[in-house]
C-alpha positions in Angstrom: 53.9 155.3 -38.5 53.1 153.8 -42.1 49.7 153.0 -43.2 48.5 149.6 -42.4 46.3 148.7 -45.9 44.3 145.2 -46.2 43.5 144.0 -49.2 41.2 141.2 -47.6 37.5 141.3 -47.7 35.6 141.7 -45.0 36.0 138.7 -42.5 32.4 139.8 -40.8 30.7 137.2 -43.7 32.7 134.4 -42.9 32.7 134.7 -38.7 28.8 134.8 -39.6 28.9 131.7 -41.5 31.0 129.5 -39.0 28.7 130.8 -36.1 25.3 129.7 -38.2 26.7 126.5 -38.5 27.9 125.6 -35.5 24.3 126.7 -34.2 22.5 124.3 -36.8 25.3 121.6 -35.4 24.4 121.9 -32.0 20.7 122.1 -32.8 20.8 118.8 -34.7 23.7 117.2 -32.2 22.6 113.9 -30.0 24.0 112.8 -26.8 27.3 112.3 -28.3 28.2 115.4 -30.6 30.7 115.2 -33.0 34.1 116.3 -32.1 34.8 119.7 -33.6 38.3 120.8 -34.5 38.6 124.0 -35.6 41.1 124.6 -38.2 43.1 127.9 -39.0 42.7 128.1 -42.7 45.6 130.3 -43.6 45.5 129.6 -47.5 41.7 129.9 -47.5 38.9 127.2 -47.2 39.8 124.5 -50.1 43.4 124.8 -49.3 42.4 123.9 -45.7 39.8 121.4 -46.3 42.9 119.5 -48.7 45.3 119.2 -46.0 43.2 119.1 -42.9 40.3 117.2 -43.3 42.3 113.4 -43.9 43.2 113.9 -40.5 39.6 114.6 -39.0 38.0 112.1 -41.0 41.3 109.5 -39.6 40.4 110.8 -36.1 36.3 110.3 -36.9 37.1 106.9 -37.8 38.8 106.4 -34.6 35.6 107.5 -33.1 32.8 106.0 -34.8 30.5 106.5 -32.0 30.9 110.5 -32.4 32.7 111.2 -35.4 34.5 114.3 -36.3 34.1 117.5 -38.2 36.5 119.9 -39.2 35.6 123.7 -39.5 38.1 125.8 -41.5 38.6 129.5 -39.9 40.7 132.5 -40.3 41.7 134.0 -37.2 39.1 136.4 -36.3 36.8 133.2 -36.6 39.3 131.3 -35.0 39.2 133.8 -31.6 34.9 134.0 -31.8 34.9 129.8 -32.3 36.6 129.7 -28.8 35.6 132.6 -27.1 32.0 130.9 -27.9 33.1 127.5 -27.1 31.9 125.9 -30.1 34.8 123.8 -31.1 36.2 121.0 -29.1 39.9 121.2 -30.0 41.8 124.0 -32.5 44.8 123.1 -34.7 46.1 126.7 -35.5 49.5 128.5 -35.9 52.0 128.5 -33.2 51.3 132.9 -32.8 48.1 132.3 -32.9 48.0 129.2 -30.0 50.0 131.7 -27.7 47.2 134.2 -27.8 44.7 131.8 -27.4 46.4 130.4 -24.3 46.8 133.8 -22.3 43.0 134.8 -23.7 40.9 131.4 -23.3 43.2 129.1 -21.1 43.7 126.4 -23.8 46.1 123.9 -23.3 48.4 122.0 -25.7 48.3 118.5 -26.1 50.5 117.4 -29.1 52.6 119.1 -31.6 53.2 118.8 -35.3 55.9 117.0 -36.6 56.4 118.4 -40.3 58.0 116.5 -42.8 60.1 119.7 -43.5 61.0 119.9 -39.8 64.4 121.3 -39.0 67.2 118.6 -37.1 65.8 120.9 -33.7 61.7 120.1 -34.0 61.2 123.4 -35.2 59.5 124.5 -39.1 58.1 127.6 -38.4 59.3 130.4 -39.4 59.0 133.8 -42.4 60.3 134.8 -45.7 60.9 138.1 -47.2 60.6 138.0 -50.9 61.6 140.1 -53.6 61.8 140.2 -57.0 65.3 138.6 -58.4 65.7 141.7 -60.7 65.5 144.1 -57.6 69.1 145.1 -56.5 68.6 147.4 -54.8 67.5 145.4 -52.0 69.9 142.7 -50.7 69.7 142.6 -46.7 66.7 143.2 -44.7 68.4 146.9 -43.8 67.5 147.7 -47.5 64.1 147.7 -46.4 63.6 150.9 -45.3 61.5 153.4 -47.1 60.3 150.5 -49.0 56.5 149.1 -49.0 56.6 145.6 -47.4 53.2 143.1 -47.7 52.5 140.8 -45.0 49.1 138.3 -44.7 48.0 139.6 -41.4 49.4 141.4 -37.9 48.1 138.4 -36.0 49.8 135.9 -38.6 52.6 134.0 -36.5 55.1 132.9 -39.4 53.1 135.2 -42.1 54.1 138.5 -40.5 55.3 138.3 -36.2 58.7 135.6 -36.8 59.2 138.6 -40.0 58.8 141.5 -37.5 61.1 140.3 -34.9 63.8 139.7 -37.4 63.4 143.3 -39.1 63.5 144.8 -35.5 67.5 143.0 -35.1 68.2 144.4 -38.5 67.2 148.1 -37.4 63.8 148.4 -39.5 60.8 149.2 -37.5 58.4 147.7 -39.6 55.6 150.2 -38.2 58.0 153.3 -38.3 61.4 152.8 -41.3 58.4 151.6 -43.6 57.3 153.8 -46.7 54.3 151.4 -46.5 53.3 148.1 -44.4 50.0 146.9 -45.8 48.2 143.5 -44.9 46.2 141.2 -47.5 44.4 138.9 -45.5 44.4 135.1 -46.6 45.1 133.5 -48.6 48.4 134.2 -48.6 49.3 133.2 -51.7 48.5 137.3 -52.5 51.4 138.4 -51.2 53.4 136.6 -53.7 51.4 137.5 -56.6 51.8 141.3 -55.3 55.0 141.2 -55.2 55.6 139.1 -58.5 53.1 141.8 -60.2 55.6 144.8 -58.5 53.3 146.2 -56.2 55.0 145.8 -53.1 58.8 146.2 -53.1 58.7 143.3 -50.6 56.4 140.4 -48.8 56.4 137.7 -46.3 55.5 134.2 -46.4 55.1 131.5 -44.2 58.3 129.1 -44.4 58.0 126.9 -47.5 55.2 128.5 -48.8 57.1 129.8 -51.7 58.6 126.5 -52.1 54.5 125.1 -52.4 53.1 127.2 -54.6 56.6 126.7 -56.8 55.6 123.2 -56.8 51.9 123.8 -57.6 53.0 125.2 -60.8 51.3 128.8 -59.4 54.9 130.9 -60.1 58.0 130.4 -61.5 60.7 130.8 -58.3 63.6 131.9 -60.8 61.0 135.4 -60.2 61.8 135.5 -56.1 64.9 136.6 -54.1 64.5 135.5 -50.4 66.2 138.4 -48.4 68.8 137.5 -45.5 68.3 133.5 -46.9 68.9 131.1 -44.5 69.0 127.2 -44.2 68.5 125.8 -41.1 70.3 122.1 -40.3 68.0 119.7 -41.4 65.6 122.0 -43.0 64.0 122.4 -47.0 63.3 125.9 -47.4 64.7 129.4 -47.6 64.1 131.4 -44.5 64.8 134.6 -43.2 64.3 134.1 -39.8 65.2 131.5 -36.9 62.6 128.8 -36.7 60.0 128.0 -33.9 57.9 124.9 -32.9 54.9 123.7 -35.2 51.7 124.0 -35.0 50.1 122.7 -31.8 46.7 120.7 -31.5 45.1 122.6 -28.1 42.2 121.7 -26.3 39.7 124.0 -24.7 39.2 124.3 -21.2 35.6 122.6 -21.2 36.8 120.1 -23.2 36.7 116.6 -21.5 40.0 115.5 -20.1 39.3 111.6 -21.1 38.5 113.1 -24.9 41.3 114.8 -24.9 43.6 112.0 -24.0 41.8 109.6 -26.1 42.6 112.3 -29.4 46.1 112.7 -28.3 46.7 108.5 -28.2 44.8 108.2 -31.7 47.4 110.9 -33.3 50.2 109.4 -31.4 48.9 105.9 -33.3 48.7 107.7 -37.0 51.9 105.8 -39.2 54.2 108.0 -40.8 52.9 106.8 -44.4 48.9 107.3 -43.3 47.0 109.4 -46.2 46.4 111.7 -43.6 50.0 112.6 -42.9 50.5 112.7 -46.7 48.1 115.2 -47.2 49.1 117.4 -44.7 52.2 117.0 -45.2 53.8 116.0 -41.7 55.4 112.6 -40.5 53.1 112.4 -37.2 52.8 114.1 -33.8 54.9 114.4 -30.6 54.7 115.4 -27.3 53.9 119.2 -27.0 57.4 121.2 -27.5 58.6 124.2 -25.8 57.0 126.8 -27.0 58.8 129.8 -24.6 60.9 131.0 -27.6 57.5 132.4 -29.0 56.8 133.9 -25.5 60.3 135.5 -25.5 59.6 136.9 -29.0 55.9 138.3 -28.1 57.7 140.1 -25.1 60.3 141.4 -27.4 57.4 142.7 -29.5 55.0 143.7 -26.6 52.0 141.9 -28.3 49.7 139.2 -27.5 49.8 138.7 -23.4 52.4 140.9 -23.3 50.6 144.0 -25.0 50.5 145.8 -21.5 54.3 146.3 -22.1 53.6 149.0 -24.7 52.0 151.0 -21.9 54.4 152.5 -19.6 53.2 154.5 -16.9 55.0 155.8 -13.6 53.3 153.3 -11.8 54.5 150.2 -14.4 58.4 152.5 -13.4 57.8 151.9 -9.6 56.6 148.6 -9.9 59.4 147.6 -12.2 62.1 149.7 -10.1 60.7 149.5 -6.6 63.4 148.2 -5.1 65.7 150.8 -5.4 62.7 153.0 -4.5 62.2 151.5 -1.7 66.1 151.1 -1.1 66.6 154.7 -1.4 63.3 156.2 0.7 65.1 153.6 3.4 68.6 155.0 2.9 67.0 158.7 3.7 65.0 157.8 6.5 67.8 155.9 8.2 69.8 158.9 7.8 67.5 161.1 9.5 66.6 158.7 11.7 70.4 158.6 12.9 71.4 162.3 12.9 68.0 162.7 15.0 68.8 159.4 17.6 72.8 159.2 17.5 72.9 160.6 21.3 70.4 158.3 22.9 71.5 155.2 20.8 75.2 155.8 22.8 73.2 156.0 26.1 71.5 152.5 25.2 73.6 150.7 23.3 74.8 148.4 26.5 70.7 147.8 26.6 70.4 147.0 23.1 73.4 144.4 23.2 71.8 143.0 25.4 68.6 142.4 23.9 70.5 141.6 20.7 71.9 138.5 22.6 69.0 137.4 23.8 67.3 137.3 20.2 70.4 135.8 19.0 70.3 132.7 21.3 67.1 132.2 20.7 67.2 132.7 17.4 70.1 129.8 17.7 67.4 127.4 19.4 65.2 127.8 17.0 67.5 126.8 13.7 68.8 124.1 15.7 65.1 123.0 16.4 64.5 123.6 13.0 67.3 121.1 11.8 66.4 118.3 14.0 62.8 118.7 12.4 64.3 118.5 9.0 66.8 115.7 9.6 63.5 113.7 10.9 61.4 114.1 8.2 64.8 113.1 5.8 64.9 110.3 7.6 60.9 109.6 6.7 61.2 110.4 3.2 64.3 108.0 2.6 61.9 105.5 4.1 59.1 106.0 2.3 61.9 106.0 -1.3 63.4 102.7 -0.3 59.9 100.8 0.5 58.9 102.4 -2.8 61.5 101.1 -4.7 60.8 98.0 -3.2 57.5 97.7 -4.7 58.7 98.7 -7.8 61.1 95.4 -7.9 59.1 93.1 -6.3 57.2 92.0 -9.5 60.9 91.8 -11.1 62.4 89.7 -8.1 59.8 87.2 -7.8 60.1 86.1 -11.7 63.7 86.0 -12.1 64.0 83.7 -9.0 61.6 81.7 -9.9 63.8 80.2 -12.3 66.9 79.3 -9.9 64.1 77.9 -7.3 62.5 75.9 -10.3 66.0 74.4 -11.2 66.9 73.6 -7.8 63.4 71.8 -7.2 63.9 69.7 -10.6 67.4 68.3 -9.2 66.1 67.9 -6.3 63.0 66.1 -7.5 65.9 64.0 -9.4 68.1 62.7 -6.5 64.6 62.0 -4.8 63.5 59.7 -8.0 67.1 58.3 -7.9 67.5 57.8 -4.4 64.3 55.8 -3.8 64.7 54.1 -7.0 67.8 52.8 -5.8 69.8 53.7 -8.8 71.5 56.5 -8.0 75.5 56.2 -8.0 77.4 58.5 -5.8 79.0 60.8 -8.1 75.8 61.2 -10.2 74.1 62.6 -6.4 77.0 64.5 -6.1 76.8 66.2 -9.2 73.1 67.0 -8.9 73.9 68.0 -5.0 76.6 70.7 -6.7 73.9 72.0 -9.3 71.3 72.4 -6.2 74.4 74.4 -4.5 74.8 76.7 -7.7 71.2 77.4 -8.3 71.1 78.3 -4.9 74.3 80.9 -5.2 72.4 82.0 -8.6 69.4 82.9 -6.4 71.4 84.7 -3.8 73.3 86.2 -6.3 69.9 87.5 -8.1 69.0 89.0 -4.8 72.1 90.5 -4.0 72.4 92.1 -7.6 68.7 93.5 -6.9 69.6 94.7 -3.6 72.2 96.5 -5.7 70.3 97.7 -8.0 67.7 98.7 -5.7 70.6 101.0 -3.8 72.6 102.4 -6.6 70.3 101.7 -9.8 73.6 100.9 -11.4 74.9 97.4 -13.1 78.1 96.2 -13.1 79.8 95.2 -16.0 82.8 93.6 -17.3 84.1 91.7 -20.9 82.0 88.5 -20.6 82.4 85.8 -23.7 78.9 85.6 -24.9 79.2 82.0 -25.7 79.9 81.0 -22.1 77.0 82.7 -21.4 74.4 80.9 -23.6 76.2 77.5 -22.6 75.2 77.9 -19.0 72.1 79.4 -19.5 71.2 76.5 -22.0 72.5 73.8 -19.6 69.2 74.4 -17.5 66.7 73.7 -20.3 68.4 70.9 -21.5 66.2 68.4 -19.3 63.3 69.9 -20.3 64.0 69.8 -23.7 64.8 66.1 -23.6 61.7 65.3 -21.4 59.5 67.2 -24.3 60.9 65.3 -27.0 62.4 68.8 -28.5 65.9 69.2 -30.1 67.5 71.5 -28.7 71.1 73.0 -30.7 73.7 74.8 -30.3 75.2 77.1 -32.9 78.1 79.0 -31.5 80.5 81.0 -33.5 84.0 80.7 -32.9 86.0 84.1 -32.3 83.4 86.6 -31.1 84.6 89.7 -29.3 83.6 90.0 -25.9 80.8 92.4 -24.7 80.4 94.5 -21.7 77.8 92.8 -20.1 76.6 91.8 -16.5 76.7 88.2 -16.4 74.0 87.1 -14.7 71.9 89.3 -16.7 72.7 88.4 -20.1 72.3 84.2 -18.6 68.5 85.2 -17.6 67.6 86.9 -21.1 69.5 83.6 -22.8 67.4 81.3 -20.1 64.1 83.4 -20.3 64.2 83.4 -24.5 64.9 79.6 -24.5 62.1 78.4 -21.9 59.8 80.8 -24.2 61.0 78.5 -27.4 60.3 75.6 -25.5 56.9 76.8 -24.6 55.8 77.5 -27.9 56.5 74.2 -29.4 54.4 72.5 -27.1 52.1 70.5 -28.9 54.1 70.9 -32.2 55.8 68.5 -34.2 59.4 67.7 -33.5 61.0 68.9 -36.6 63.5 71.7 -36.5 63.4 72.1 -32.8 64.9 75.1 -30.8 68.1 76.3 -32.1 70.6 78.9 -30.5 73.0 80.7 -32.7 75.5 83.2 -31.7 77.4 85.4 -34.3 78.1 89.2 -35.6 76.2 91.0 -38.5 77.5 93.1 -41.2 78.5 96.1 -38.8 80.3 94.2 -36.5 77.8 93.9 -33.7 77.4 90.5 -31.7 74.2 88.8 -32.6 72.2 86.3 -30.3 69.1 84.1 -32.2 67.1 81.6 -30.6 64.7 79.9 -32.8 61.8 77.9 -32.9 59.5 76.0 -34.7 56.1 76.7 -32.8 52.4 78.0 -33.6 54.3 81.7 -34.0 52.7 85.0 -32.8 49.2 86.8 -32.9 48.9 90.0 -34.5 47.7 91.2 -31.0 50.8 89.3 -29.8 53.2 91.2 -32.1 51.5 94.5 -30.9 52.1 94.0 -27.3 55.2 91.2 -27.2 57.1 93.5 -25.0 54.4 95.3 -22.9 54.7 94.6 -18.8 51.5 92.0 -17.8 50.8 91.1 -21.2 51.3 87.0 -21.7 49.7 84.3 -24.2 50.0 81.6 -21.4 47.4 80.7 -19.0 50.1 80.9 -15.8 52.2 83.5 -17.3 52.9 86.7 -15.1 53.6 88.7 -18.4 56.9 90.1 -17.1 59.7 87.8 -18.8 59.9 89.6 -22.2 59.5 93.1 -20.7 62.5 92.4 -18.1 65.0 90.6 -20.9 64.2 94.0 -23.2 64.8 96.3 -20.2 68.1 94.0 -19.7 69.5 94.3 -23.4 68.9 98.0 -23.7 70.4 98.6 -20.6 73.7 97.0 -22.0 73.3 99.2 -25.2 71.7 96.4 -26.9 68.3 95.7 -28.8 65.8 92.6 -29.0 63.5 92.0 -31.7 60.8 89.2 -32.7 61.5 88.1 -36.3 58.7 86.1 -38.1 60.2 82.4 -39.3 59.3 82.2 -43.2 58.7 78.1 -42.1 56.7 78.9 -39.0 57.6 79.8 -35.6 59.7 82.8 -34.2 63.4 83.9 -33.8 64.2 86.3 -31.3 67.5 88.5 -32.0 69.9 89.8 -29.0 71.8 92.2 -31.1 75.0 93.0 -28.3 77.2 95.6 -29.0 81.0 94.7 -28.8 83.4 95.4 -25.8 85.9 98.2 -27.0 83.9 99.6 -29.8 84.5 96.7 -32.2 81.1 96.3 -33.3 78.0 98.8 -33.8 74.0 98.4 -32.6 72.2 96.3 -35.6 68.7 98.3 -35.4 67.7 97.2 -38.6 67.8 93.3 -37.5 
């Protein structure tokens, strides 16, 4: 095995440091301590501090009652800060999390999302450098015999991703090696060693190279990158596959609520913050799946799976004890038979017996069996339905409160008429037929719910948009005239059809319109409500109705679409929500645009039947 050299100094001073001063912290801390997020400093403390600490001070900010600090550690401080408990959440390398999860229980809660992130999520990974001039090594097989640099054997992308992939090219990295020495961090060492011709060979974290070419620090024209790969989707030169980012973990005594309240705050952080500039990522996401890194620790029998390395007779019988156990079986049964074959021919009428007996009772018992499982199927599809029951019933009372409102305002109409003496027969007939409708529209509502409910399916078929809005419109026009508000039509002529369920799309037409007509209570007349139908650039079949109202909040804008969440005193907070739901199940999108005179347009963007037109995200 080759000599393992590091070139770091001892880490003894700095484990001392972080301990004095999280004791200091804690002596000085009040009833609510800081939150402390222990960061692995893999380029050293300023390097750390430079990309790290935006993102504490963003999530200190978030916390003014606590605050935040941030304390920069390598990994033997890393393993004391948690084994001590004296940091609150750690943001470290993916390798590094793994360990930490087997050793201390900590748990992932979010996951970087790098700007140099490959199409799959992943951006971790290693680099094997050499110098360009060196050709004698061109594959990682040319490795052998050779002295190879790496930051640290604990170092996930810095030395482990580097390992795994030498193993698949036949080098051992602890056995084919001339040399395998380990600098410590920084790693920016390993590059200047090899630069400098020390080493025949390093490895780097992925894009690592890549940022200390852009520093200005070395000139990459120097550097080979062994085995180079590009990943879809990804900047740099690797050598190796890629693995997920680094995750933000909690510790175990860390307060669930805290933890929660971190993770939402991180989800919150735009794209363009300062503190996703500086460290150079485009948010977070949900925790990915970090098994690949367990599959390549077992491959390598480190971290939780250092036990591997140890084989004993007992690990063989525990890993092959069924054919142990098959075989002692096998020789028993034989002896057991050449010993018993007489006597078993004596009883075997006895044992048939017995064997029937068992057998019919074992027969009662599955059938009992399946008449208790058939019961409690029966329970639990009882329990579903009711439960999806209460999930619509919040759904089902809104949208038929429109029908039921539209019947009650004819009917209110032929009363008015009737006692006034001035209704004519075919006007009461035609109100009459509009009760009828409304009343088919409400059953129809239920009956598409009850649908819905059974299947969780719509049906739909080429509907003609314009129809659509015309029928849907039809029902506010009263109210619009009653209010003194114009209300206009704007139909294009020629629009494909889209694959829509009809009464659907009427309900998002009906719910946007009574909305408009809501928000220009109290207004001035001028510019009214106005629906216009159309298609955009790419084809897809656009949808605007516009008004002229007191426009939105910002807290409005923030939560327009959120379930519960309403501006008006005797809203339910549902209507938005459902017509969203509605137009994305069709494939479509709604937006709120802000009028440049005042007021609001919302935009159905439909796509069209066949294929003819595309989604218009951008609005």
């Amino acid at each position: 095995m080759p000599r393992k050299t590091r070139l770091t100094p001892a880490r003894a001073f700095v484990t001392a440091f972080v301990t004095a001063g999280l004791a200091m912290m804690a002596g000085a801390a009040a009833a609510e301590p800081p939150i402390r997020v222990g960061v692995l400093a893999y380029r050293g403390g300023d390097h750390a501090n430079a990309v790290w600490e935006p993102t504490v001070r963003y999530l200190a900010e978030r916390f003014p009652e606590r605050g935040a600090v941030m304390l920069p550690l390598d990994l033997p401080g890393m393993d004391a800060a948690v084994r001590a408990g004296s940091v609150d959440f750690v943001l470290t390398n993916t390798g590094n999390y793994v360990e930490l999860e087997a050793r201390y229980g900590v748990t992932r809660i979010a996951t970087l999302h790098g700007s140099r992130s490959a199409a799959s999520g992943a951006s971790v990974g290693s680099t094997l450098i050499v110098r360009a001039d060196r050709g004698d090594l061109q594959a990682l097989g040319d490795l052998k015999a050779k002295t190879v640099l790496a930051v640290d054997p604990d170092a996930f992308g810095g030395f482990q991703v580097a390992w795994g992939e030498m193993l698949r090219a036949g080098v051992d990295p602890y056995r084919d090696l001339k040399d395998l020495r380990f600098s410590g961090f920084p790693v920016d060492r390993v590059a200047f060693a090899v630069e400098e011709g020390t080493v025949d060979a390093g490895v780097l974290r992925a894009c690592v190279l890549e940022e200390l070419a852009a520093e200005g620090r070395l000139d990459p024209a120097r550097f080979r990158v062994l085995g180079a790969r590009r990943p879809a989707g990804f900047p740099c030169a690797v050598s190796t596959d890629l693995y997920p980012d680094w995750p933000l973990a909690r510790l175990a005594a860390t307060p669930e609520d805290l933890a929660k309240a971190v993770v939402v705050a991180l989800f919150q952080m735009r794209d363009d913050h300062p503190a996703a500039r500086a460290g150079g990522y485009e948010g977070w996401t949900v925790p990915l799946d970090y098994q690949p890194v367990h599959a390549l620790f077992r491959e390598l029998r480190i971290g939780p799976y250092r036990y591997l390395r140890e084989v004993s007779l007992l690990d063989v019988a525990r890993e092959h004890w069924e054919w142990l156990a098959a075989a002692a079986l096998a020789l028993l049964w034989w002896a057991v038979h050449s010993l018993r074959v007489e006597h078993l021919i004596k009883v075997r009428t006895a044992e048939l017996r017995e064997a029937n007996r068992e057998l019919l009772h074992e027969m009662a018992e599955r059938h009992r069996a399946e008449e208790t499982a058939r019961e409690r199927q029966k329970e639990m599809d009882h329990v579903a339905r009711l439960s999806i029951l209460g999930e619509m019933a919040s759904s089902l009372a809104h949208e038929l409160n429109q029908p039921l409102g539209a019947i009650a305002n004819y009917a209110r109409g032929c009363t008015r008429r009737l006692e006034a003496g001035a209704g004519r027969p075919e006007e009461l007939a035609e109100a009459t037929r509009a009760i009828a409708a409304q009343a088919d529209r409400a059953a129809q509502i239920i009956a598409r719910i009850r649908d819905f409910v059974r299947k969780r399916t719509v049906a739909v078929e080429p509907l003609a948009l314009n129809e659509a809005v015309r029928g849907a419109v039809a029902l506010c026009e009263g109210r619009a005239r009653s209010d003194g508000v114009p209300l206009t039509l704007d139909l294009a002529e020629g629009l494909p059809p889209v694959m829509a369920d009809r009464l659907q799309i009427e309900q998002v037409v009906l719910n946007l319109v009574k909305n408009a007509l809501d928000a220009m209570e109290g207004r001035p007349a001028g510019g009214g409500v106005a629906v216009r139908t159309g298609r955009d650039a790419g084809g897809t079949v656009v949808l605007d109705v516009r008004d002229r109202g007191h426009g939105l909040s910002a807290e409005a804008r923030d939560r327009l679409f959120t379930p519960f969440f309403t501006t008006k005193a005797a809203g339910m907070g549902l209507g938005l929500s459902i017509c969203r739901s509605i137009v994305e199940a069709h494939g479509g999108h709604l937006q709120a645009l802000e009028n440049p005179g005042g007021g609001v347009t919302m935009r159905v963007s439909l796509p069209a039947a066949g294929g003819q037109g595309r989604e218009d995200h951008a609005g």
